[in-house]
N, C-alpha and C positions, 0 to 999 in steps of 0.2 A: 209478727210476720205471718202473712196469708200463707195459705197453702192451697192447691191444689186443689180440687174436690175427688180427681181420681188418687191422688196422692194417700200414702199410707198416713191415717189420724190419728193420734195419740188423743187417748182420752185425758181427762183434766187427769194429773197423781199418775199417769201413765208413762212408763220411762223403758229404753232398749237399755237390755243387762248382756247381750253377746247377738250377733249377726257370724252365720256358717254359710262359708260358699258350699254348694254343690261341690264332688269332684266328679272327673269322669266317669266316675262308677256308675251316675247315675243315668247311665245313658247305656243301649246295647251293644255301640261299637265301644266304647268303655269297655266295658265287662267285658269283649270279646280280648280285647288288647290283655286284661287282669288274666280271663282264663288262659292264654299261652302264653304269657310267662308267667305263669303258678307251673308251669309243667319242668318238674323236677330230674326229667333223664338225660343222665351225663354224668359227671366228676366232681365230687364233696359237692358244697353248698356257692359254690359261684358260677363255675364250668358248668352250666346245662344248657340241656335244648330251650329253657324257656327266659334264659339269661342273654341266648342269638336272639331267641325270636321277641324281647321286652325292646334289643336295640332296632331290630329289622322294622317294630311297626312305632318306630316312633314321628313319622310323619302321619299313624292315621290316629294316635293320642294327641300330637300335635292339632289337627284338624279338628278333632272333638273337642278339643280344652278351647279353639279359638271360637269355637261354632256356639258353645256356649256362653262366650264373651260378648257373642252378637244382641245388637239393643234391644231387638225383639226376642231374644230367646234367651238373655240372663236371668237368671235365677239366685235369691239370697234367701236364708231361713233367718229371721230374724225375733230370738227370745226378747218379751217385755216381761214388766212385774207381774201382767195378768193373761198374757195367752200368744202363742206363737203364731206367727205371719210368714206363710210365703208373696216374698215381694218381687216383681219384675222390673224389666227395661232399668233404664239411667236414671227415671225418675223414681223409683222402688214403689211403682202401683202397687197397690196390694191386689194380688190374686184370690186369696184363700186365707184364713186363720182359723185354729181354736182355741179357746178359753182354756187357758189352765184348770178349770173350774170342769169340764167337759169329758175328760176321761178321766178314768180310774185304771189301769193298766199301759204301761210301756214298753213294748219287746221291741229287739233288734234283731233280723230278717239279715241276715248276710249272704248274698246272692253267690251264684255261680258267677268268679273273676272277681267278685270285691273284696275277698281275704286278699290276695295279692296286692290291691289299691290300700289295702287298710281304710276303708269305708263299709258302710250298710245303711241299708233301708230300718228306719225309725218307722213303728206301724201303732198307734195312739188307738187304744182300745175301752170301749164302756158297755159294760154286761159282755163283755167275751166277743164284741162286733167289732169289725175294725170302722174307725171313724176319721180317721185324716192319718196319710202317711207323709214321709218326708225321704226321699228316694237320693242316694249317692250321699249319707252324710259322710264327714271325714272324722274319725275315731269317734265313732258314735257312742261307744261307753260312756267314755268322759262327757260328752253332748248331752246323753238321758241323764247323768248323772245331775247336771246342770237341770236340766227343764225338772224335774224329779226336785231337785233342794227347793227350787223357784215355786213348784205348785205347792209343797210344804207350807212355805215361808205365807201364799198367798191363805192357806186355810188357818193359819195359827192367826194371821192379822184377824180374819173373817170371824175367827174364834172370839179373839181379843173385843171386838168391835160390838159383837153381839153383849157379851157379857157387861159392856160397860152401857150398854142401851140399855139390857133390863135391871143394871142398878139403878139407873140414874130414875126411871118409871115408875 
């Protein structure tokens, strides 16, 4: 089967192990919906101000969740065996990726308003710089946890592979 040329290309041995939507987090009127209702004043843990105000804006989480649906502005984070892609539109253009192979540190950034979404900013670091983020992911622990086993997995093969080229030599 053809594909595309703007289309996301799987290298030969190259396979998708998880694809994450975005959530609203990853947006500012996101985050603004997360920061009031994180807002805790009122009555035990249900009764609060930001328990009115999570139902009051739920036409502008609504408009944010659809806006991001839109063909031109979808967004998927999509882990392979050897490096993450962000891909866009219907047709999952690839916008962006990097190689698993590319960083050596992975922190999570949890913005003001995304503790209440349960999402954060994934920020993919080498030598202390930041070098590709991944903004609004949805339980990003478990997600780094993921790309983290996967870079693993890629340097042990990388290990494997070398070792058996300088017997074989």
């Amino acid at each position: 089967m053809l594909q595309s040329a703007n289309r996301l290309h799987l290298e030969p041995g190259e396979m998708r192990s998880k694809v994450v939507w975005p959530t609203i987090g990853a947006t500012p009127w996101g985050r603004f919906v997360g920061r009031l209702a994180a807002i805790r004043l009122g009555f035990g843990s249900f009764f609060t101000l930001g328990t009115l105000l999570a139902v009051a804006t739920i036409p502008i989480s609504l408009a944010v969740f659809a806006w991001q649906l839109m063909p031109v502005v979808m967004r998927r984070y999509c882990l392979t065996n050897r490096r993450l892609v962000v891909q866009k539109g219907l047709t999952r253009v690839e916008e962006r990726s990097i190689g698993l192979d590319q960083f050596d540190a992975l922190e999570i950034q949890i913005l003001p308003g995304q503790e209440w979404l349960r999402c954060g900013d994934m920020v993919f670091l080498c030598g202390g710089q930041e070098v590709f983020r991944l903004a609004g992911v949805p339980r990003p622990r478990t997600f780094r946890e993921v790309c983290l086993k996967q870079q693993r997995t890629l340097r042990a093969l990388g290990d494997v592979l070398r070792q058996q080229g300088a017997t074989s030599a």
